[in-house]
N, C-alpha and C positions, 0 to 999 in steps of 0.2 A: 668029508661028510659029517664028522664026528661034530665040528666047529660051526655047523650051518646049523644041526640040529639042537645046539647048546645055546647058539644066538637066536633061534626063535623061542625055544622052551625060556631064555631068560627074559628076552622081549614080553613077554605073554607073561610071565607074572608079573614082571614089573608094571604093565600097564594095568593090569587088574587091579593095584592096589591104588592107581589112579581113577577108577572110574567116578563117576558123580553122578547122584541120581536127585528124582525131584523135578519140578519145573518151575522155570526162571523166566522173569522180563528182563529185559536188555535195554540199556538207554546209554545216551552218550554227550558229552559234553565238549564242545568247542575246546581251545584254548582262553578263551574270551568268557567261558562261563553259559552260555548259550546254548541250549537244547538244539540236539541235528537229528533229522530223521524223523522230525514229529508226524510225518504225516502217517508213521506204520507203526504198528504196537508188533512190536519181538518177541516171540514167545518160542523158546526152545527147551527141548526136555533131555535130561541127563547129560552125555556127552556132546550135545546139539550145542554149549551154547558155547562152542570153542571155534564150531565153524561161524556162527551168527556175531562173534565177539571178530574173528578176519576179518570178516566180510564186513563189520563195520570201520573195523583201523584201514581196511584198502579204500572203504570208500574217504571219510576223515581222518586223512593223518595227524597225530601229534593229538587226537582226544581221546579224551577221559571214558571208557564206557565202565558202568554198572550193571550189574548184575545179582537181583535181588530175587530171593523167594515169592511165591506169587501166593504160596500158602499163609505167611505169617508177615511179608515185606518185608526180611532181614535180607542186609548183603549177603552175600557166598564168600567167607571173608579168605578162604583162599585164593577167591579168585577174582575177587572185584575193593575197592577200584582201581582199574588197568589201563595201565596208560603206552597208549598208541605210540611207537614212532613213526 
């Protein structure tokens, strides 16, 4: 019990010090250089944009997405640009 309770209490900080707040567009780029997905604008807020950032490498694998601030248009430079396999 001791070991279940020490792996969630470290789980939970450790993610905490991952959170990201703010909200982000999402775009993503072929191999090719090519814009995918034009037809939808991405918009996810704080942790949102890791499922939206999936959901785009399952749909185009092997591309490029971005992930910029919507307040000022700067990358998330932790976390953009990320490249699909």
């Amino acid at each position: 019990m001791k070991r279940v309770f020490i792996g969630v209490t470290l789980t939970t900080l450790l993610t905490g010090c991952l959170t990201t707040s703010g909200v982000y567009r999402l775009s993503a780029v072929d191999k090719q250089g090519e814009p995918v997905a034009t037809q939808f604008n991405l918009i996810a807020q704080g942790t949102g944009i890791y499922s939206m950032r999936n959901a785009l490498c399952a749909a185009y694998p092997g591309s490029t997405v971005y992930i910029k601030s919507t307040s000022d248009g700067e990358n998330l430079s932790s976390e953009s640009p990320y490249q699909c396999r």
